[in-house]
SERO-4910 file (N, C-alpha, C, O; in steps of 0.05 Angstrom, whole numbers):
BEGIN
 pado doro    nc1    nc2    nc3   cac1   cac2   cac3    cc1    cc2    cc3    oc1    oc2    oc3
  Unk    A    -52    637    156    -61    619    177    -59    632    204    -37    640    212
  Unk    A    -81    636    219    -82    641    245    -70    637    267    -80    615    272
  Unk    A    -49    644    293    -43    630    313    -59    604    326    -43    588    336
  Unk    A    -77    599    327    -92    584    333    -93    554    318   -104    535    329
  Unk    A    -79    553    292    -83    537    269    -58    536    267    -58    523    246
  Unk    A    -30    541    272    -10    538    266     -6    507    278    -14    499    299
  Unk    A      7    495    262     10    468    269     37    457    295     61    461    291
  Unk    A     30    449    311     41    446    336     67    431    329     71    410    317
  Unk    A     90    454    344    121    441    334    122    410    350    112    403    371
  Unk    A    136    399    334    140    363    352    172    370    355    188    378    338
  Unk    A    180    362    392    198    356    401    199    323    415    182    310    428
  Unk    A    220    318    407    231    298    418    252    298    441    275    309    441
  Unk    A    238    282    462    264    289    482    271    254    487    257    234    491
  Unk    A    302    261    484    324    233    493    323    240    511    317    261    522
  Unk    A    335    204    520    349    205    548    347    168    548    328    154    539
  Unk    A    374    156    562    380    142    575    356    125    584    344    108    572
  Unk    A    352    136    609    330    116    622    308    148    641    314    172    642
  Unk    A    290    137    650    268    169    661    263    154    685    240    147    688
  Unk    A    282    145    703    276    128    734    307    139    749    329    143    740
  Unk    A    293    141    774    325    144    795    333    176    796    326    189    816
  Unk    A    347    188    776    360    207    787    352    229    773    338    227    754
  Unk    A    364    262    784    353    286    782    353    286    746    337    296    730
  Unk    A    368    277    743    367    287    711    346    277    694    334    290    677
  Unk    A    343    250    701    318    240    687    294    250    700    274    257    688
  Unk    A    297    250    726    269    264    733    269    295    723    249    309    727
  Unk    A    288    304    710    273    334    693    277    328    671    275    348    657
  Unk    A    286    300    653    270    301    626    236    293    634    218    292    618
  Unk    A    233    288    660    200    276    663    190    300    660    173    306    643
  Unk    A    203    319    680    186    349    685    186    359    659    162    357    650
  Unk    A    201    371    640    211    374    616    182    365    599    166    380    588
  Unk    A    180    342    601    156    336    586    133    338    590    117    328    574
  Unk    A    123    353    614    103    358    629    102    393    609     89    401    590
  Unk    A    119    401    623    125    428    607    113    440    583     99    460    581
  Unk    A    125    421    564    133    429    530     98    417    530     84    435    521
  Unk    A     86    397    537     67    384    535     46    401    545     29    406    528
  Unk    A     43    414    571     20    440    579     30    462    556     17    483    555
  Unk    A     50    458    539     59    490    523     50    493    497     59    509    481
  Unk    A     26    474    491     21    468    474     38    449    441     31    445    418
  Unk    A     61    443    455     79    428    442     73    393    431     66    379    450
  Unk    A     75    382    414     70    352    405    101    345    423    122    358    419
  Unk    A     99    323    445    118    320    452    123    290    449    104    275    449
  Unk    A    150    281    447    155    253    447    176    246    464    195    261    463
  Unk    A    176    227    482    198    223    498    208    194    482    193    179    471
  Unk    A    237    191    484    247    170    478    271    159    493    292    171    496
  Unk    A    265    131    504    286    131    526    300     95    511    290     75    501
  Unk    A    325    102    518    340     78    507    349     65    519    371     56    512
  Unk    A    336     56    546    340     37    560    309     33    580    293     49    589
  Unk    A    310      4    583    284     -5    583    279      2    620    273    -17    635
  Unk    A    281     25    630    272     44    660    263     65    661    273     87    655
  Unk    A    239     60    668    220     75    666    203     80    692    186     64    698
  Unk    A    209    104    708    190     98    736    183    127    740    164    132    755
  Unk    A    194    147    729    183    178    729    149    173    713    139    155    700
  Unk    A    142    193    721    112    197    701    117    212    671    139    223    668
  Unk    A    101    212    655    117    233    634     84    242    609     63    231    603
  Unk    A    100    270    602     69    279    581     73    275    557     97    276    551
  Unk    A     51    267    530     66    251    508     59    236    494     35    231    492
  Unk    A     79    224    480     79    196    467    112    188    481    132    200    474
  Unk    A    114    168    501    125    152    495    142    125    478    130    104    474
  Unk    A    168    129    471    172    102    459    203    103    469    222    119    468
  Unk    A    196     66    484    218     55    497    223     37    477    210     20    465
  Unk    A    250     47    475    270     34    456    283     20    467    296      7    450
  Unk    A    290     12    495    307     -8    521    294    -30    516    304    -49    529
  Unk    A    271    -39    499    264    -63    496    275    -91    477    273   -115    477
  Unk    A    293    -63    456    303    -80    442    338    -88    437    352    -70    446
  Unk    A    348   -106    427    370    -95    428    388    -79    419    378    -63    403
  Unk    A    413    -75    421    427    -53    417    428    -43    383    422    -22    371
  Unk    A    435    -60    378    428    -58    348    409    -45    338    406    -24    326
  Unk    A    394    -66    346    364    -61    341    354    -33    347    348    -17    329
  Unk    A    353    -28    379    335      2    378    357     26    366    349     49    371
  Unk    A    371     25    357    393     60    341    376     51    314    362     69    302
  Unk    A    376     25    303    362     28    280    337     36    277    328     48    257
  Unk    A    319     28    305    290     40    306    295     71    308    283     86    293
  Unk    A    312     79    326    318    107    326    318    128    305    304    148    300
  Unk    A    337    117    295    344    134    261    313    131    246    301    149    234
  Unk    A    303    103    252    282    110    237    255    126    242    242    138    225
  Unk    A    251    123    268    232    137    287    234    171    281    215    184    275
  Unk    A    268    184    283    270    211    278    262    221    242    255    243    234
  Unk    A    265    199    231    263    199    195    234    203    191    225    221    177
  Unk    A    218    185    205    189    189    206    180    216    214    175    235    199
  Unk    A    180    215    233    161    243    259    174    271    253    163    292    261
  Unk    A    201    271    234    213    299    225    209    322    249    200    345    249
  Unk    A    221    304    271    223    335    297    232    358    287    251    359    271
  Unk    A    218    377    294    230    398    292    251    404    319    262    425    313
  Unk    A    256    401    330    276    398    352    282    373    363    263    357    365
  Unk    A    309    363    373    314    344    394    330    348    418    355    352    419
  Unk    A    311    348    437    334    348    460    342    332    482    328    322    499
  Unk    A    366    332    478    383    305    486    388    313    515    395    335    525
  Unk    A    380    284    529    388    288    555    407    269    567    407    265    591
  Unk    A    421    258    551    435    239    560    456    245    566    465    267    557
  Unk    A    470    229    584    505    229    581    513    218    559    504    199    546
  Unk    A    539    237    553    559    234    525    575    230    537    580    250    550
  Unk    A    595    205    547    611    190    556    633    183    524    654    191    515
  Unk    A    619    168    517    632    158    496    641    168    479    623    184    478
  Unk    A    664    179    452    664    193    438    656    178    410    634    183    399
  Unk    A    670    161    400    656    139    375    624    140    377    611    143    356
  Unk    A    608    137    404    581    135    405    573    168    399    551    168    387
  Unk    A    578    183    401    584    211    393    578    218    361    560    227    347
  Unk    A    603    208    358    604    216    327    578    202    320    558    214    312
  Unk    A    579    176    323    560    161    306    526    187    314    511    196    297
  Unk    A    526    190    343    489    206    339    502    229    320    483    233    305
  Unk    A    519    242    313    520    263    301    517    267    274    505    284    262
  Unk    A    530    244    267    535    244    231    508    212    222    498    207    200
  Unk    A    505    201    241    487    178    238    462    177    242    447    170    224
  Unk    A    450    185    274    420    200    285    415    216    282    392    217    274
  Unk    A    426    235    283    418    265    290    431    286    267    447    304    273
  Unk    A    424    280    240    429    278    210    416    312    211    427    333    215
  Unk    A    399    308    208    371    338    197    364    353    212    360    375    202
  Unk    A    360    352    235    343    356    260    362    373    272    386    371    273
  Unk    A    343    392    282    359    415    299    363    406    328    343    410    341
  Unk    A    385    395    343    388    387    364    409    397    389    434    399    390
  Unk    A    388    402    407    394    423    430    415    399    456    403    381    466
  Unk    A    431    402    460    447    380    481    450    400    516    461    422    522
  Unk    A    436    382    531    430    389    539    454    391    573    457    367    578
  Unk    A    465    401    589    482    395    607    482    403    641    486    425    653
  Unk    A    476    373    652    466    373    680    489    370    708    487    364    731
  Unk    A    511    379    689    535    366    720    555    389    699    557    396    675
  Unk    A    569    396    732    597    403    731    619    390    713    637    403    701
  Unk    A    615    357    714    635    347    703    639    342    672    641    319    664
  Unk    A    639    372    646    632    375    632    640    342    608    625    338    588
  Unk    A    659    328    614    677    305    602    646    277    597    640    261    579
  Unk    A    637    282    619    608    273    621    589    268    595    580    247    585
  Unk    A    586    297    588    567    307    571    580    310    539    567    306    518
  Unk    A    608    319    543    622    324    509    652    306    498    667    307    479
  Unk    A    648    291    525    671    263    526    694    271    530    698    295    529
  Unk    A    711    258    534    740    264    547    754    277    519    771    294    522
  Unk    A    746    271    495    758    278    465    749    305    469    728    316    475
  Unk    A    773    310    463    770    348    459    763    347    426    741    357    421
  Unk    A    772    340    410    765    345    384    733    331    377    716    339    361
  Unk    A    733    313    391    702    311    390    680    324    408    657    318    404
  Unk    A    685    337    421    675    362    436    662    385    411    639    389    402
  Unk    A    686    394    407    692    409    383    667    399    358    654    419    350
  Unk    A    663    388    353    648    369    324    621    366    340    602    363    325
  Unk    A    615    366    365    598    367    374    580    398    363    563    402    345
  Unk    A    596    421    389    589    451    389    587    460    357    572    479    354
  Unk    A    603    446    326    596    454    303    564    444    299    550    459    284
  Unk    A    552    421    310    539    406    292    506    409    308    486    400    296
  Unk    A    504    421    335    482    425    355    474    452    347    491    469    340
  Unk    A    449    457    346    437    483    340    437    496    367    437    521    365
  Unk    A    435    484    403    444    500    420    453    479    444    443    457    450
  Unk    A    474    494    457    478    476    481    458    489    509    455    513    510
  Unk    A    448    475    526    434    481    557    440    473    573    442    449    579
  Unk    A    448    500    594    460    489    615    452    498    641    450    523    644
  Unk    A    446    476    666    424    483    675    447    509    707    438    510    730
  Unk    A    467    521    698    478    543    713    494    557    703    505    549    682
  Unk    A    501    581    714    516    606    702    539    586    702    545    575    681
  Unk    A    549    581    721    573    566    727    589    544    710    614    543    708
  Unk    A    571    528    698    575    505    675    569    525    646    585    523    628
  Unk    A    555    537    643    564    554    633    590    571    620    596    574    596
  Unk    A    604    583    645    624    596    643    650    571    641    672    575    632
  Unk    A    644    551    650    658    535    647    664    524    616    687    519    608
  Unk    A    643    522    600    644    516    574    661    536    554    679    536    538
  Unk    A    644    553    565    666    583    549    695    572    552    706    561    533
  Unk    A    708    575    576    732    572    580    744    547    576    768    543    574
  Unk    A    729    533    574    747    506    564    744    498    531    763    490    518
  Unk    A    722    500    523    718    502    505    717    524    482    709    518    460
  Unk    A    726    547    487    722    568    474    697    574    458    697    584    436
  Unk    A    669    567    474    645    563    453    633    584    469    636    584    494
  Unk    A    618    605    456    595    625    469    573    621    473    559    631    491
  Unk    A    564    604    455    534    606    451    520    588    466    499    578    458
  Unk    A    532    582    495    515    562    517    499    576    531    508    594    544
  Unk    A    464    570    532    451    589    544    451    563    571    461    540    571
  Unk    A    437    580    595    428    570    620    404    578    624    394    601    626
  Unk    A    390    548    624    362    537    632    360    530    655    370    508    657
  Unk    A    350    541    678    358    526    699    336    506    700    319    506    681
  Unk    A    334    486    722    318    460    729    292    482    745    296    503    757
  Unk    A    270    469    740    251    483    755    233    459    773    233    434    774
  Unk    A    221    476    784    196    469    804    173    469    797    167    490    786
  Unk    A    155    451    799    115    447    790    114    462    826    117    450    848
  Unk    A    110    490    821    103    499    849     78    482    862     77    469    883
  Unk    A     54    488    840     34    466    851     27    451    857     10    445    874
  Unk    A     48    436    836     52    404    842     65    389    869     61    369    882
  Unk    A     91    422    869    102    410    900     78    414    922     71    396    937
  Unk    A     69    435    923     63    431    953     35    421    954     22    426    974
  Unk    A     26    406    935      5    387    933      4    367    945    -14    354    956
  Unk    A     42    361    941     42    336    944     57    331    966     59    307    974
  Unk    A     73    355    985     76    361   1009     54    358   1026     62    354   1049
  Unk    A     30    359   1025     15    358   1038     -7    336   1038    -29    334   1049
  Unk    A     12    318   1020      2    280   1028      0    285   1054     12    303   1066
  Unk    A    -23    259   1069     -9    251   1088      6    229   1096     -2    208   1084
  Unk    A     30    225   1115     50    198   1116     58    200   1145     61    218   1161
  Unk    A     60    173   1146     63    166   1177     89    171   1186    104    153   1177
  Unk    A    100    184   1198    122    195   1210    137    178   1233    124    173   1253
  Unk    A    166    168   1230    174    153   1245    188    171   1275    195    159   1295
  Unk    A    189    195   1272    204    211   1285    190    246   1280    188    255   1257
  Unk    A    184    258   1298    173    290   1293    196    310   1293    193    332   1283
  Unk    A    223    300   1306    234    332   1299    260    309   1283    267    286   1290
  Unk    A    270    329   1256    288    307   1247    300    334   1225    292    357   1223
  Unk    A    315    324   1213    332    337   1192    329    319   1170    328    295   1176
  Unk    A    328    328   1141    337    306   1128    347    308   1097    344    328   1084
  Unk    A    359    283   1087    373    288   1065    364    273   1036    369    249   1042
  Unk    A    357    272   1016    345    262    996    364    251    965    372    267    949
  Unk    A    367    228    964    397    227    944    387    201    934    365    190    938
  Unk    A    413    190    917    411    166    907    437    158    929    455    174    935
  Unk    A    434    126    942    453    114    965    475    107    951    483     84    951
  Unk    A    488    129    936    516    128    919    543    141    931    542    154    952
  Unk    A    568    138    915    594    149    936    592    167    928    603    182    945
  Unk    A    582    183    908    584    214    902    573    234    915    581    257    916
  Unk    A    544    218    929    526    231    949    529    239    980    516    252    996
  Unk    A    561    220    982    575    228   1008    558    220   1031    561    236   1050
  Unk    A    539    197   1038    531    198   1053    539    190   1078    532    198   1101
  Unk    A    556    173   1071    583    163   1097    586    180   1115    583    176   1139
  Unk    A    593    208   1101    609    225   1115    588    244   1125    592    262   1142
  Unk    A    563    238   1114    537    258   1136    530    249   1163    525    258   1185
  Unk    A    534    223   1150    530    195   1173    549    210   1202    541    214   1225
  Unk    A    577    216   1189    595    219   1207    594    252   1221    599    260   1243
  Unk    A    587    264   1198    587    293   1214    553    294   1232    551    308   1252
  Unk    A    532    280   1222    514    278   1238    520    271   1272    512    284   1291
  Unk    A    533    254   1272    540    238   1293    556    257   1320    555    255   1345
  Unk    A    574    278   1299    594    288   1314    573    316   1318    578    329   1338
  Unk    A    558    324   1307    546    346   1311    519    342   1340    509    321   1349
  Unk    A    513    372   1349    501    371   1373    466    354   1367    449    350   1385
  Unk    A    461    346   1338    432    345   1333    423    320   1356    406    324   1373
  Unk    A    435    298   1356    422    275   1367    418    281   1400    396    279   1411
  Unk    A    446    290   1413    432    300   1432    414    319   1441    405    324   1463
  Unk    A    411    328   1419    376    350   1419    355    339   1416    334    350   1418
  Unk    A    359    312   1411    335    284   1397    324    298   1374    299    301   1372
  Unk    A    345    309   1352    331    309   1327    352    289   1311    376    287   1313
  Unk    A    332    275   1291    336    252   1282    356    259   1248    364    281   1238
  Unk    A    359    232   1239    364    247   1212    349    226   1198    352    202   1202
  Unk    A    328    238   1177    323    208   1151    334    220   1122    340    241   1112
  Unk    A    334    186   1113    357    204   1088    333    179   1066    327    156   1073
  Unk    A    325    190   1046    306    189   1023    317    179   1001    326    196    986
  Unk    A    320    153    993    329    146    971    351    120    972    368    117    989
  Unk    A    347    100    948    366     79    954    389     85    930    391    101    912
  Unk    A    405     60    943    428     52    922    447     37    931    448     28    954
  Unk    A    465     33    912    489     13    923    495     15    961    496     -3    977
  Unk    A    497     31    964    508     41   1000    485     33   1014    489     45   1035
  Unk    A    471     25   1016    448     16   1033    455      8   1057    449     17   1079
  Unk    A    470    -14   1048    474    -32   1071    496    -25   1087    499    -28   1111
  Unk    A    513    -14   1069    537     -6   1079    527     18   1104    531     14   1128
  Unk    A    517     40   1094    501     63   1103    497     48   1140    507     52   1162
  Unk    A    477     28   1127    471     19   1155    487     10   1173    485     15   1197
  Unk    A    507     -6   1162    525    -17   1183    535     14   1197    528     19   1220
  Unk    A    553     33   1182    558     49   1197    551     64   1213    564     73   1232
  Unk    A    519     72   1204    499     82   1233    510     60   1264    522     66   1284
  Unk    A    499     36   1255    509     16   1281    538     25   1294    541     31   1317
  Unk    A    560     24   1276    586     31   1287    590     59   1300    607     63   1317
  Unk    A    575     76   1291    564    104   1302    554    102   1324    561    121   1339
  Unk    A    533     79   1337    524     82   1348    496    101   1349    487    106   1371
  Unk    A    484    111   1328    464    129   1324    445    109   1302    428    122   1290
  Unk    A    444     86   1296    426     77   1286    393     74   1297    374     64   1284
  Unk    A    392     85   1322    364     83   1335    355    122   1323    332    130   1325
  Unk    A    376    138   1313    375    156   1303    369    173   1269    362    195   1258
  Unk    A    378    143   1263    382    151   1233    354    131   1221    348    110   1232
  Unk    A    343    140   1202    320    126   1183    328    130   1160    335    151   1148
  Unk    A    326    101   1151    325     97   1118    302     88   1107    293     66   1111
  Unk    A    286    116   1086    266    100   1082    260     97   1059    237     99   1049
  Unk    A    289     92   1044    284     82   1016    276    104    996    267    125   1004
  Unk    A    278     98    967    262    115    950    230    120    953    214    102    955
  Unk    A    225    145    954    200    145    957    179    163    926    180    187    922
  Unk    A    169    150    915    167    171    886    149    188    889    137    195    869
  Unk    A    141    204    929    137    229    934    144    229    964    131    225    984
  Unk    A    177    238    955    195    250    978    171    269   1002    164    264   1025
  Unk    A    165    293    984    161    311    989    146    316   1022    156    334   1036
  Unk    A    127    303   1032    117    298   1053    139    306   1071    139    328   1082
  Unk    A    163    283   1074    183    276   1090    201    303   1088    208    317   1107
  Unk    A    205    306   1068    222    341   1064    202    360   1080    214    377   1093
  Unk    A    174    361   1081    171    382   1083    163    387   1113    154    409   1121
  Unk    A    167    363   1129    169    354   1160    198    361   1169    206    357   1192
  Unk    A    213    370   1152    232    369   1168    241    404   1168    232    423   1155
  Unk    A    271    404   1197    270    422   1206    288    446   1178    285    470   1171
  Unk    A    315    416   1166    325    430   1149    333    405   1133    333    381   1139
  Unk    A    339    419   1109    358    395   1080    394    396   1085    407    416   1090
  Unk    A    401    373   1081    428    371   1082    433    367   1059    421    347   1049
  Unk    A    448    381   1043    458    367   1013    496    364   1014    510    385   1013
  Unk    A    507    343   1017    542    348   1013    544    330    995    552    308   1004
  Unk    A    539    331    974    552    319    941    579    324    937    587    347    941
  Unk    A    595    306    928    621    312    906    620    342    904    630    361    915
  Unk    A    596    336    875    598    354    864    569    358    847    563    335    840
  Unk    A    552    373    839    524    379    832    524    393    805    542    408    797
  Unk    A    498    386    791    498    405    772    480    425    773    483    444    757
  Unk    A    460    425    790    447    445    796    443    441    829    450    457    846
  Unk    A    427    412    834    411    419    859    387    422    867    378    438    884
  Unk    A    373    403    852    341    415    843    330    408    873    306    415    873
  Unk    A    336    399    892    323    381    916    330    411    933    318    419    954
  Unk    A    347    423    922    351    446    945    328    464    935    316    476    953
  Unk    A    321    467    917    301    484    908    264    473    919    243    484    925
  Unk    A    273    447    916    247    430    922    235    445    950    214    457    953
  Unk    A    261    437    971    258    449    998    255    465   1011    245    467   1034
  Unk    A    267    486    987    256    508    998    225    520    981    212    538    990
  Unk    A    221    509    964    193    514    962    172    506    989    155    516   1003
  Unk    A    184    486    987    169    478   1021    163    499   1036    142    506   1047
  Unk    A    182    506   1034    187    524   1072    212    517   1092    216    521   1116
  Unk    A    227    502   1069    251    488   1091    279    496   1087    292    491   1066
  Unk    A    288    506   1105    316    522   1099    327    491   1085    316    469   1082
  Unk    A    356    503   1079    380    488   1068    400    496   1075    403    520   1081
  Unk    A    421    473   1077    443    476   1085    464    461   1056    446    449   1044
  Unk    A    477    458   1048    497    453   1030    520    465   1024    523    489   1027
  Unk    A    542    446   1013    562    447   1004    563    467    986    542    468    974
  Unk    A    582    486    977    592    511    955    601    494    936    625    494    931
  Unk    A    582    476    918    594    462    901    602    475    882    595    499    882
  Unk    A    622    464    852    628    488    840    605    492    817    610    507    798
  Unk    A    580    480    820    558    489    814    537    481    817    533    457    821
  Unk    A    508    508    818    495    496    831    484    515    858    475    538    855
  Unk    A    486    503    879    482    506    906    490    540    910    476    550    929
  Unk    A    504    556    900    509    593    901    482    607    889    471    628    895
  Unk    A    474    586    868    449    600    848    421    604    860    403    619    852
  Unk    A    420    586    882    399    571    895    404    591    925    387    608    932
  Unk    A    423    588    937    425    597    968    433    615    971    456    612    961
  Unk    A    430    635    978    435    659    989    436    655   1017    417    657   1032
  Unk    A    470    647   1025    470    646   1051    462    662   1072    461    685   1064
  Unk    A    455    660   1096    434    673   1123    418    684   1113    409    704   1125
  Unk    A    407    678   1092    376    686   1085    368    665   1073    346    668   1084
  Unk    A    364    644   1058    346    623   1064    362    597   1068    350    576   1062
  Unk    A    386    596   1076    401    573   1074    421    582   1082    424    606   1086
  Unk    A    442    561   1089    475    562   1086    487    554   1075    482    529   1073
  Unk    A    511    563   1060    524    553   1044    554    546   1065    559    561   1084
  Unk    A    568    526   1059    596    507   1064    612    508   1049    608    494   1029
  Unk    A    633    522   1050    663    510   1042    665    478   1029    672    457   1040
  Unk    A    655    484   1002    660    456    984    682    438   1002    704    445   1010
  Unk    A    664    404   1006    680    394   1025    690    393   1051    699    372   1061
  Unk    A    687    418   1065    692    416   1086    687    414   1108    690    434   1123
  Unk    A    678    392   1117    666    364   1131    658    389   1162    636    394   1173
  Unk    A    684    399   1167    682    405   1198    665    430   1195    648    433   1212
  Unk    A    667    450   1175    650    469   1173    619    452   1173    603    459   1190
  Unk    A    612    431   1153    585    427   1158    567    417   1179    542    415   1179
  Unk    A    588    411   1199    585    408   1220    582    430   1245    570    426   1267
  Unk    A    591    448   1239    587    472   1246    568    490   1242    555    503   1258
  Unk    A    567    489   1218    528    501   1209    514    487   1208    494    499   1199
  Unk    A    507    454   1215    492    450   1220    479    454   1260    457    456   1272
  Unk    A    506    455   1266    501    459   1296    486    488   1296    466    490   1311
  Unk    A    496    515   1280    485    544   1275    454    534   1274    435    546   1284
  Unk    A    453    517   1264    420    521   1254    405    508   1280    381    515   1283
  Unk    A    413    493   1297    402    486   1315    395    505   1340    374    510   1352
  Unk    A    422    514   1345    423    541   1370    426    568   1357    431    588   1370
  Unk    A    424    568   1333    415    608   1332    379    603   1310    372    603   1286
  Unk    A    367    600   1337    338    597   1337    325    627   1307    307    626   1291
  Unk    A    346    649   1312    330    671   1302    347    675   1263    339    688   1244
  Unk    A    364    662   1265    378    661   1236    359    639   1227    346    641   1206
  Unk    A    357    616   1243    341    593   1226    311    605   1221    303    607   1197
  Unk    A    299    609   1235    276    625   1227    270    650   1209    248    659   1204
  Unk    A    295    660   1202    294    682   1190    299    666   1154    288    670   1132
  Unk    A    317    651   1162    324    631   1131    298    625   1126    290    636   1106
  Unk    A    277    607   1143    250    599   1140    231    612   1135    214    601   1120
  Unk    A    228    631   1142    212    657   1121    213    662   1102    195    674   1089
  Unk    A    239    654   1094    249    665   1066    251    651   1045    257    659   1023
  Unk    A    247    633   1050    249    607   1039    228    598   1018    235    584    999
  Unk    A    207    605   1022    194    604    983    196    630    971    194    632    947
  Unk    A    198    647    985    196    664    960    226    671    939    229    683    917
  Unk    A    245    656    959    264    655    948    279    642    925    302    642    917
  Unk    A    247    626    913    261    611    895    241    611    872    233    589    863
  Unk    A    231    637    862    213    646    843    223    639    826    211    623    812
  Unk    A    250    647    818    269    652    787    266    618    787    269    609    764
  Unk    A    262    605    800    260    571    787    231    555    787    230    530    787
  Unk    A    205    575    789    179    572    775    176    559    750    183    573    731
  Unk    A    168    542    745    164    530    715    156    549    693    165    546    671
  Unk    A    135    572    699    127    590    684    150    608    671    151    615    647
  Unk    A    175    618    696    197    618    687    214    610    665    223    619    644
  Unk    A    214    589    680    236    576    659    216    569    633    224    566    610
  Unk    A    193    568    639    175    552    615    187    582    589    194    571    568
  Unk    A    189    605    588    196    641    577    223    632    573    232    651    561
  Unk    A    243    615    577    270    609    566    273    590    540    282    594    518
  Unk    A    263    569    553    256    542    540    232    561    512    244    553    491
  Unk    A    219    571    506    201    580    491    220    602    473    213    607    450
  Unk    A    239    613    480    258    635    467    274    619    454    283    626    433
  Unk    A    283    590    466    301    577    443    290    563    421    302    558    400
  Unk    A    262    557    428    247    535    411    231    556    387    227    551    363
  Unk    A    224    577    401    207    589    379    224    610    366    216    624    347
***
């Protein structure tokens, strides 16, 4: 049988829900991917949110209940005989664990996939079910060297490759170049879900204390969540709320990113950072936190970004002021700034993802 005639492998990709945050938005990308790669692709999401776009066959299993959709599940994977599954969910639970292991995910070669630092996340607080995990997955993915090396060492497991998160180069600056009505022309800005892990309190606060406002550059920050309101009151107590814009989730940031002068990212803690990569495809330096993963892989400090002392509020306050008055570092980061982030081209990563599957 000819290449041409070989019958197209079917993957299935899990996940939770494909709305709101980075991870679901790269099982969206993910399926765009495998789907241009000539791949039969299926997304399957087990809870009824759905606001990413995706390539495919869809089937939302969030419609039914709990019971109910693991039983459509098992049966759905019994039918369609993937030749791969890859899981994008959080593994919180360990009982819910065992059960996809020895109950769902029976035959099927299944790749687990891992988007955060906080590995307990992904292989549960049970070390022995960790363990029963790494026997029973044909590969783990992890989207940095860093989580990576982290698995080794905690887990004593080798065989974790790193996929990093990629960029639709085309797609971004397609869609950078919407046009949108602008509340403010010189501004900085930051793109998150309005959660406590996203730290935005404390941008709020180092914004405030830093030289930007009296330069009249503004800050808008891209994305909702619980902190909304909260967010707002403290602009007022700041006193910089005629400064700060909230303009909500937008399901194409990119415009607003790519108006601005620079990206702020101060997270907890990250698993990759894909918004820093976003930005700088733009053309827009970055500034971020040294999370312990993530943000090192991406920035190459004084050449297209800066990197911060994980946490430390007064330093980011400090480089953000650098980026305002050393006119010739910030411009020199801004030059550098797409070509710097080739190694996370989809075509890239598309030559990784293709070495595990085929």
């Amino acid at each position: 049988m000819s290449n041409t005639q070989k019958k197209k492998l079917k993957i299935a990709l899990v996940g939770y829900t494909m709305a709101d945050g980075g991870l679901e938005k790269m099982l969206s990308e993910t399926s765009h991917l495998l789907t241009q790669s000539q791949f039969e692709v299926h997304v399957i999401v087990l809870e009824n949110k759905i606001s990413y776009d995706y390539s495919g066959k869809l089937h939302n299993l969030g419609i039914y209940s709990k019971i109910v959709k693991y039983i459509k599940l098992k049966s759905l994977l019994k039918k369609q005989q993937f030749d791969y599954i890859i899981d994008f969910r959080y593994r919180l639970n360990p009982l819910m664990e065992l059960f996809f292991l020895n109950g769902i995910y029976t035959k099927t070669k299944v790749i687990y996939t891992v988007h955060s630092a906080k590995l307990e996340h992904y292989f549960t607080s049970n070390n022995w079910v960790a363990q029963q995990i790494f026997k029973k997955v044909f590969k783990v993915v992890t989207v940095s060297k860093s989580i990576q090396q982290n698995i080794e060492e905690k887990y004593l497991f080798k065989k974790a490759q790193v996929i990093y998160n990629f960029v639709n180069e085309e797609t971004v600056f397609a869609l950078g170049n919407e046009k949108k009505d602008f509340l403010c022309e010189n501004y900085i800005v930051a793109v998150g879900r309005l959660v406590p892990l996203k730290q935005f309190d404390r941008l709020l606060r180092s914004y405030a204390a830093s030289v930007l406002p009296s330069n009249n550059i503004d800050l808008v920050i891209v994305g909702d969540g619980s902190e909304r309101n909260n967010l707002k009151e403290l602009a007022v107590n700041l006193k910089i709320q005629d400064k700060v814009h909230f303009l909500g989730f937008k399901n194409n940031p990119f415009p607003y990113v790519k108006k601005a002068q620079f990206l702020v990212l101060c997270s907890q803690y990250e698993g990759f950072g894909l918004v820093l990569v976003e930005a700088l495809q733009l053309g827009v330096p970055v500034i971020s936190f040294d999370c312990e993963s993530g943000p090192s892989e991406i920035i190459k400090s004084e050449y297209n970004g800066l990197l911060v002392k994980d946490q430390d509020f007064t330093e980011l306050i400090y480089k953000m002021n650098i980026f305002v008055e050393d006119k010739k570092l910030y411009n020199y980061c801004k030059k550098n700034a797409v070509s710097s982030v080739t190694p996370f081209h989809k075509n890239t990563v598309l030559k990784d993802w293709l070495n595990v599957l085929q």
